[in-house]
Steps between C-alpha positions, in 0.01 A plus 500: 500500500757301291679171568818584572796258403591293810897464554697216714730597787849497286349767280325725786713781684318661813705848619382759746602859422592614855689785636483863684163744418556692156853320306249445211382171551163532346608689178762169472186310519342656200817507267548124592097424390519784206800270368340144570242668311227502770386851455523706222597810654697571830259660798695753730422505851496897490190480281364185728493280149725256624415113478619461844336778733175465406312566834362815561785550810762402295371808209397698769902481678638440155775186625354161583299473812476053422667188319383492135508196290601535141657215230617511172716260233923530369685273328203277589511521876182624712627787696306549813580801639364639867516845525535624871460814686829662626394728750597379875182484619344290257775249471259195617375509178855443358617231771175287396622476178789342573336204537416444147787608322837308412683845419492800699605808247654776734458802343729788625470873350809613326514799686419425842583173531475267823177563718337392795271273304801395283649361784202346688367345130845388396568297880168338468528388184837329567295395809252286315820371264371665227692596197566870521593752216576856563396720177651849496205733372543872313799457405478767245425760828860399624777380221765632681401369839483145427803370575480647847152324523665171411778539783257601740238195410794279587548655838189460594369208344798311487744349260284248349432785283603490144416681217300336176503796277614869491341784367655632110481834394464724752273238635237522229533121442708195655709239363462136629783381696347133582459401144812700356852529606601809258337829480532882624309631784548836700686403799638141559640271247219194310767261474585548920116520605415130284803343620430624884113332464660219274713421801275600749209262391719220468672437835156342576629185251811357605503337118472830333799698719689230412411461123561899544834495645585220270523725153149376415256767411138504680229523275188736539275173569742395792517845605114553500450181680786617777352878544167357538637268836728779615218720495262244677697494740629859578848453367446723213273805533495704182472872405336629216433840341154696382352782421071392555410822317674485209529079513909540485585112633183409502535220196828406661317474823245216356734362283667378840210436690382275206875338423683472872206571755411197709201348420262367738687118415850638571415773826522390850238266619191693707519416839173379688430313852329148423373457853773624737827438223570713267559372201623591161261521188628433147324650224339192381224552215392097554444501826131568709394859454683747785500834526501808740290843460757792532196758418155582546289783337175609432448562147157755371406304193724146676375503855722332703855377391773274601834500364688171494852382482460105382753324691458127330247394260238711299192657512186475227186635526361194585733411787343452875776594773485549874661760683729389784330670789121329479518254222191636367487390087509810251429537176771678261245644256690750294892512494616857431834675394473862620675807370378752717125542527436533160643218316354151636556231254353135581785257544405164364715281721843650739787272608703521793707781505239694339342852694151492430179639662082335565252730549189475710634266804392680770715374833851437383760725720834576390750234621235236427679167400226343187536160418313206312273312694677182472817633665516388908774673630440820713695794314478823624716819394820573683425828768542795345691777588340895500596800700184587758322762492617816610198762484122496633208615407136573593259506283103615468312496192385831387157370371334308808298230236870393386591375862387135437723463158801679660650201754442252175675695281786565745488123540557430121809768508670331719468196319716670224739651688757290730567829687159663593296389807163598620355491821124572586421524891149381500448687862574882334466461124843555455639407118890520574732477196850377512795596245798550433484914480290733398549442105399167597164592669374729236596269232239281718261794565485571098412205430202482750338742292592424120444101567223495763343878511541503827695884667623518805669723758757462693668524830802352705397200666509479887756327679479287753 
C-alpha cells in the first residue's frame, strides 16, 4: 500500500451521490474518478467492472445493492465521494451516509425525473441541514425535454432551485453560468441564469445586496464565498447538467465541487448529544480526536472495517481512542482510504473532516461516537431515523453442519444494515429476517452464501 497525501478540512469535500434506483449514479461515479485520474479506464455496471458495485449482489443485480467509498483529487481538493444504492428498499444504506457527508448530490434522470427516492433522499438531506445539489443526468437522452425538467424540479423541490450551468449544443457540453455572465446555451439566457444565482447567493450578506444595488460589481471571490453560505444553509440549491456515460458536465461538475462546494470548515456544524444537550460540533482539526462510524463491512483480504467521519481532531496510526459506549482503549493500527474493494491506500495521518476507514476492530457498530481517551464528556450520536421493516422471513439452512455459523452471520448483517433485523426463537429454532421487501431480503440471502457459504431456504414467518 502507498502513503497517501493527507489533506486539512478547507481542502476536503465529502458528497454522497443519492437519488432513485437506475438515473446513472454509478457510471457518474466512474467519469468523476476516470477524470481525477483514479482509474484508468471507466468500468460499466452492465459488464459488473464498476469501482463501485463490487460485491457479488451488486454484479449479480447489476445496480448497487450498498454504500461504496471512493476519493480522488481536482484543482487540489480530495473529493470523497459515497456512492449509494437507489433502489427503495435498500435506502438504509443511503440514509447512513448522510452522516458523513457535507453535500448531498441529488441526482435526477433526465428523462424520468422526480422519484420516490428523490423525494425521500432530497427531505432528509435538508433534514440533517446538509448542503444539497440536484445534478440532472443523461441529458443527451432528453435535449428537448429539459426545460420541462427544470420547471417541474421547481415544483417539486421548490424555488430555492437555480440553475449553475446549461447544457450547449444539443446538450453535448455545458457552459458555466457561475463563473461567466456571457455565453449561448440551448434554452435560457447565461447572462439571466448568473445574475439569478449572483443575486440569489447574495441576499444571505446584507453588505453584498447593498454593494449590489449600489452600482458596485460583485466579484467571483465574494460571490464564491456567498454561494457557499447560501448553500449551507438551503437558500440556494443548485442544478447542474451530465451525461455519466459520455462525461458531458462532468469537469464542470468538479470544477464546482472543488471551487464553490462547502468544505467541511464552511458546512453546517454536525449535531451530537453531549450527555442529554445537544450540542453543535465545529470542524476543529486542533481539538481531541472525535469521530462517528457511519459504516461497517467485512472485507476478504481486510476483515473487518469501520468507516469514519472525523468530527474534531485527527487520527494516526499510532493514536489510542475510546469508543463512547464502553470506554474500552483501541488501537488505530492502519488508517485506510478506500475506493471500492480494490483500491486501499494507507493514509498516513486524516484530519477532521476527513472520511476514512480502520480495519480489523472487531466491535464498533454504526452510530458509534469514537473519541480520544482524554475527552470526559459523554457524546453519543443523535437517534437516527429509518423506515421499519416491512417483510419477514424464515429461514433454515439447507446444509444442517452450517446451522451454528448461520445466527452469527445474520448477527454481523445486521450490524451493516440500519434496516434489517433478526430474530432467533431459541424454543423452535426459528431464524426470522426482517426487511424492508423482498429485494431487500435476497440482497441479505445472497450474501449469506457468497460472504459466509452458508444457503438457506425460506419461508414466511409465523405470526403471532
Amino acid at each position: 500500500m502507498k502513503l497517501m497525501t493527507t489533506y486539512l478540512p478547507a481542502d476536503i469535500r465529502n458528497i454522497a451521490l443519492l437519488g432513485h434506483g437506475g438515473v446513472g449514479k454509478t457510471t457518474l461515479a466512474e467519469n468523476l474518478l476516470l477524470r481525477m485520474g483514479a482509474i484508468p479506464r471507466m468500468g460499466s455496471v452492465n459488464e459488473a467492472t464498476t469501482v463501485s458495485d463490487f460485491d457479488a449482489e451488486a454484479k449479480r443485480h447489476h445496480h448497487s445493492t450498498g454504500s461504496s467509498l471512493l476519493f480522488g483529487v481536482w484543482e487540489g481538493k480530495q473529493i470523497n465521494i459515497i456512492d449509494t444504492p437507489g433502489h427503495p428498499e435498500l435506502v438504509g444504506q443511503a440514509l447512513a451516509v448522510l452522516h458523513a457527508v457535507d453535500t448531498a448530490v441529488i441526482v435526477v434522470d433526465a428523462v424520468l425525473g422526480v422519484q420516490d427516492n428523490t423525494l425521500r433522499l432530497f427531505k432528509a438531506a435538508g433534514d440533517l441541514g446538509l448542503a444539497r445539489m440536484i445534478v440532472v443526468n443523461r441529458i443527451d437522452q432528453a435535449a428537448a425535454n429539459l426545460p420541462f425538467l427544470i420547471a417541474s424540479l421547481k415544483t417539486e423541490l421548490g424555488d430555492h432551485l437555480h440553475c449553475m450551468n446549461l447544457p450547449v449544443r444539443s446538450a453535448s457540453d455545458v457552459v458555466d453560468c457561475f463563473d461567466h455572465d456571457v455565453g449561448h446555451a440551448d434554452f435560457g439566457s447565461v447572462a439571466d441564469v448568473h445574475r439569478e444565482m449572483l443575486e440569489s447567493s447574495i441576499e444571505v450578506d446584507d453588505a453584498e445586496v447593498d454593494r449590489y444595488f449600489a452600482g458596485e460589481k460583485i466579484d467571483l471571490a465574494n460571490l464564491r464565498r456567498c454561494f457557499v453560505k447560501a448553500m449551507v444553509s438551503g437558500h440556494v440549491i443548485p442544478i447542474l447538467f451530465t451525461a455519466g456515460r459520455s462525461g458531458v458536465g462532468v469537469v464542470d461538475l468538479l470544477h464546482i465541487l472543488a471551487a464553490e462546494g462547502p468544505s467541511p470548515t464552511h458546512a453546517r456544524p454536525r449535531r451530537m448529544l453531549r450527555g442529554s444537550e445537544e450540542v453543535a460540533i465545529e470542524c476543529d482539526q486542533t481539538a481531541p480526536f472525535l469521530a462517528q462510524v457511519f459504516k461497517v463491512t467485512t472485507d476478504p483480504q481486510l476483515g473487518r472495517l469501520a468507516m469514519l467521519r472525523i468530527l474534531q481532531g485527527s487520527l494516526d496510526s499510532q493514536t489510542i481512542f475510546v469508543s463512547a459506549t464502553d470506554k474500552k482503549p483501541r488501537h488505530a493500527n492502519k488508517v485506510l482510504r478506500i475506493e471500492g474493494r480494490d483500491r486501499p491506500e494507507q493514509a498516513g495521518s486524516a484530519f477532521a473532516g476527513d472520511i476514512i476507514a480502520l480495519a480489523k476492530i472487531e466491535d464498533l457498530r454504526v452510530g458509534d461516537v469514537l473519541h480520544a481517551i482524554t475527552v470526559t464528556d459523554d457524546y453519543a450520536a443523535l437517534p437516527p431515523s429509518y423506515p421499519q421493516p416491512t417483510l419477514s422471513l424464515a429461514l433454515e439452512v439447507v446444509d444442517r453442519k452450517e446451522a451454528g455459523k448461520l445466527g452469527v452471520s445474520l448477527v454481523q448483517l445486521v450490524e451493516e444494515d440500519p434496516t434489517l433485523r433478526y430474530e432467533h426463537d431459541p424454543k423452535t429454532n426459528a431464524h426470522i429476517l426482517r426487511g424492508l421487501g423482498p429485494l431487500h431480503l435476497q440482497v441479505v440471502i445472497e450474501r449469506l452464501k457468497s460472504r459466509y457459504a452458508i444457503e438457506v431456504k425460506t419461508h414466511p414467518a409465523a405470526t403471532a
